[in-house]
PAFI-512539 format. One record per residue: x negated, y negated, z of N, C-alpha, C in turn. Coordinates in Angstrom, 3 decimals. Example, Ala and Ser with C-alpha at 12.3 -4.5 7.8 and 13.67 -1.06 7.14 Angstrom:
<recs>
REC       n.x       n.y       n.z      ca.x      ca.y      ca.z       c.x       c.y       c.z
REC   -13.190     5.690     7.800   -12.300     4.500     7.800   -13.200     3.300     7.800
REC   -12.850     2.250     7.080   -13.670     1.060     7.140   -12.900    -0.030     7.870
</recs>
This chain:
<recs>
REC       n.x       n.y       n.z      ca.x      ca.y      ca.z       c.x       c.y       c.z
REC   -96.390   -25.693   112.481   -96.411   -26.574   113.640   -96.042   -25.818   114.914
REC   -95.186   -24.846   114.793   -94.759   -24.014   115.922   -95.715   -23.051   116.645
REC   -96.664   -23.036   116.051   -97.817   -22.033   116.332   -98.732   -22.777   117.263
REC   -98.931   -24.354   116.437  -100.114   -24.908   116.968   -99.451   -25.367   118.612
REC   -98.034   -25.730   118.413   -97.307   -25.627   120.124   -97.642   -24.448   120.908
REC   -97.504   -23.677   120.298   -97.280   -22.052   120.915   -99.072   -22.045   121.991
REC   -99.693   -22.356   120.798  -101.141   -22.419   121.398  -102.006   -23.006   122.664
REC  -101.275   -24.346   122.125  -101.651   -25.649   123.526  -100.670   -25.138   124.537
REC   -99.223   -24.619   124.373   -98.769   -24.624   125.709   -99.210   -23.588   126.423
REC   -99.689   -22.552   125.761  -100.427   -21.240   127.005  -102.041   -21.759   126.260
REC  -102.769   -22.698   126.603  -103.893   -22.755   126.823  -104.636   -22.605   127.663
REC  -104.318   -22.558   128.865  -104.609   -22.080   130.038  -104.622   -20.251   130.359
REC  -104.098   -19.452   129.296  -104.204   -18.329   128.976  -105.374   -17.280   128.534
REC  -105.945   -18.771   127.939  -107.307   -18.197   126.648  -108.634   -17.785   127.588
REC  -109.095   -16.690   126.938  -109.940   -15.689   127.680  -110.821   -15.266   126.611
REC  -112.067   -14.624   126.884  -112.919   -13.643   126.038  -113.433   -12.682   126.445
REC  -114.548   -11.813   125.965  -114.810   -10.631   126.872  -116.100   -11.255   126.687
REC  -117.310   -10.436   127.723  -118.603   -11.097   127.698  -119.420   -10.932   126.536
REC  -119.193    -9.938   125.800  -119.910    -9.734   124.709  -119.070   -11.105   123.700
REC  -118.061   -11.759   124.090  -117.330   -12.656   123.144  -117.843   -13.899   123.244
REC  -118.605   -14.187   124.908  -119.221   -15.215   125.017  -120.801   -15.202   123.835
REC  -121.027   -13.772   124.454  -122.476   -13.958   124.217  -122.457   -14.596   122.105
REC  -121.149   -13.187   121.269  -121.480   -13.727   120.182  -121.045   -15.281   119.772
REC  -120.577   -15.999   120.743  -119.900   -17.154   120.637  -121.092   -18.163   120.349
REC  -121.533   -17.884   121.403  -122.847   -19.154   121.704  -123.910   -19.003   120.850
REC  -124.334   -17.390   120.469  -124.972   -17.730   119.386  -124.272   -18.067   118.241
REC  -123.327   -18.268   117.643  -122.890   -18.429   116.376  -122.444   -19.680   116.239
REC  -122.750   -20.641   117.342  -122.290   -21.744   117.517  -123.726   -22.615   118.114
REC  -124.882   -22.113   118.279  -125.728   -22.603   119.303  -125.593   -23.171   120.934
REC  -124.985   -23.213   121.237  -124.104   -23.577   122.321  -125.153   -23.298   123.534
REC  -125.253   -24.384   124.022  -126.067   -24.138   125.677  -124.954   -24.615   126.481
REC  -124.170   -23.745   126.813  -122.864   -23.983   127.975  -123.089   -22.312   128.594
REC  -122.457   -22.273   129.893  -122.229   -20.806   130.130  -120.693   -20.628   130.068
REC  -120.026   -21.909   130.048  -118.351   -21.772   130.210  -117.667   -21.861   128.954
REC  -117.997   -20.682   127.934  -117.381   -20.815   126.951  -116.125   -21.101   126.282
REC  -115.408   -20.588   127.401  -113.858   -20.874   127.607  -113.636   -22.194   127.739
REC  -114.455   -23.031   128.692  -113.722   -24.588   128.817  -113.976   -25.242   127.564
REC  -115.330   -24.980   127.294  -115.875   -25.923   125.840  -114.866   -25.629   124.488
REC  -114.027   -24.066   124.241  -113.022   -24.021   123.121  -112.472   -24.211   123.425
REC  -111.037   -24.524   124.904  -110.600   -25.373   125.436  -110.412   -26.173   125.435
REC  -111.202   -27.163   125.197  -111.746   -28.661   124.787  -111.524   -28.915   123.458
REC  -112.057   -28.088   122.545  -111.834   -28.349   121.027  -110.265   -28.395   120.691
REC  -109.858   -26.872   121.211  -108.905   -26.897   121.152  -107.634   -27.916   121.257
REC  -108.263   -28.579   122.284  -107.050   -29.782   122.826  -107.494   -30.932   122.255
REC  -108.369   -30.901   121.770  -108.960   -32.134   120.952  -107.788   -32.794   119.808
REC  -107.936   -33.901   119.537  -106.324   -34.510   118.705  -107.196   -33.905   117.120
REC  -108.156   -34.083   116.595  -108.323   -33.468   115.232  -108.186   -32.670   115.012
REC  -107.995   -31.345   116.007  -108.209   -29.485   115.782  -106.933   -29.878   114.562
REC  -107.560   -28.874   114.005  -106.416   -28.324   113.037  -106.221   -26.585   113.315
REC  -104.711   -26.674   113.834  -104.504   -25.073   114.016  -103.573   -24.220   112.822
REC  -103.829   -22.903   112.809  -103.450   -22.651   112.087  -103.181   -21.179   112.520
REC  -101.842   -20.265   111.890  -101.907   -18.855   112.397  -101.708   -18.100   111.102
REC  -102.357   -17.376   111.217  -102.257   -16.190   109.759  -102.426   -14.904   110.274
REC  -101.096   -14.314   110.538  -100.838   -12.986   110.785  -101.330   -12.950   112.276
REC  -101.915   -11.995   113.275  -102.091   -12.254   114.684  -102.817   -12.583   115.134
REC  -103.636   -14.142   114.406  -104.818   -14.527   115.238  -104.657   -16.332   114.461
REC  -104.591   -16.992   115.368  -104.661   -18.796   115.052  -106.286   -19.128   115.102
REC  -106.322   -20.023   114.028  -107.554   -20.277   113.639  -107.440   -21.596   113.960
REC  -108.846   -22.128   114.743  -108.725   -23.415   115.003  -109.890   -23.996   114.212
REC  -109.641   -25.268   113.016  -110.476   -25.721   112.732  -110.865   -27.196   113.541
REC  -112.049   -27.384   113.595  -112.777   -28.444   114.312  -114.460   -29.094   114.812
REC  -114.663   -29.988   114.148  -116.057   -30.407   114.153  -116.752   -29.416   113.570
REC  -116.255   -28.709   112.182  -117.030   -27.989   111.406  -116.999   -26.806   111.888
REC  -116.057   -26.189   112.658  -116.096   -25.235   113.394  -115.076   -24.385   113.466
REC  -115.096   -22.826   113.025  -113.493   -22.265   113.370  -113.716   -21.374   114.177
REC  -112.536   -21.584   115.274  -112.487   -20.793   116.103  -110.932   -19.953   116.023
REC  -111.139   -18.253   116.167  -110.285   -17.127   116.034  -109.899   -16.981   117.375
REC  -108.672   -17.178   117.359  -107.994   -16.703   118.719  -106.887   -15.517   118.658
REC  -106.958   -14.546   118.822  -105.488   -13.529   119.041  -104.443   -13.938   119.445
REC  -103.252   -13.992   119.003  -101.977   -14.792   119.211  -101.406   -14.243   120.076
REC  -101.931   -13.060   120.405  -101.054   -12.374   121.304  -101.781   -12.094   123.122
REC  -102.563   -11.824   122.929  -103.418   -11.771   124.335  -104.135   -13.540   124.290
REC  -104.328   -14.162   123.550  -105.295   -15.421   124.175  -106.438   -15.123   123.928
REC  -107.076   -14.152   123.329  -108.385   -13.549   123.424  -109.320   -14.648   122.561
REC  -109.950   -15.439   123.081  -111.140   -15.902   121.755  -112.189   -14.749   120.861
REC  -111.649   -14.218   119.942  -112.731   -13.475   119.555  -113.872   -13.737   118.778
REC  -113.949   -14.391   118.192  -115.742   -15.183   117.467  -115.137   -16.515   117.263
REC  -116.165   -16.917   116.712  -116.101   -18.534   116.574  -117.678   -18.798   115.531
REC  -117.651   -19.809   114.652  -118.654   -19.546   113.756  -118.284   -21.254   113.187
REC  -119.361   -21.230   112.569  -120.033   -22.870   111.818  -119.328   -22.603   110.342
REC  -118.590   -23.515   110.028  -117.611   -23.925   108.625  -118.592   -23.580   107.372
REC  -118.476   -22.713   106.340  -119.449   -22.867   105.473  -119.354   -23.984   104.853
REC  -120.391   -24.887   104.559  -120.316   -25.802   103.744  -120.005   -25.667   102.247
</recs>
């Protein structure tokens, strides 16, 4: 539970690099250019389920996990739940 606090309160932190957008949107289909607000959004969403395992919180949501670095904010991929 302390993690998933840790997360929402520096959410305003979370960042990617452009190559993080680009593999984002494809691995997600995503027609946004603001990749950041849209995991943002999930993120703060009341279903996310967060989770941290070793230095990166995994956010599950709408079939979706998204990898964040615990330590910089970094979104680094994001990908569709295997069924």
């Amino acid at each position: 539970m302390k993690a998933e606090h840790e997360l929402l309160e520096n959410i305003d932190k979370l960042h990617t690099t452009e190559l993080g957008v680009e593999r984002i949107k494809r691995n997600l289909s995503l027609d946004t250019d603001d990749v950041v607000c849209w995991c943002q959004t999930k993120i703060n969403s009341a279903n996310a389920t967060i989770t941290r395992n070793g230095k990166n919180w995994y956010v599950n949501i709408d079939h979706c996990i998204l990898t964040v670095n615990a330590y910089s904010y970094t979104i680094i991929t994001a990908h569709k739940e295997k069924q």
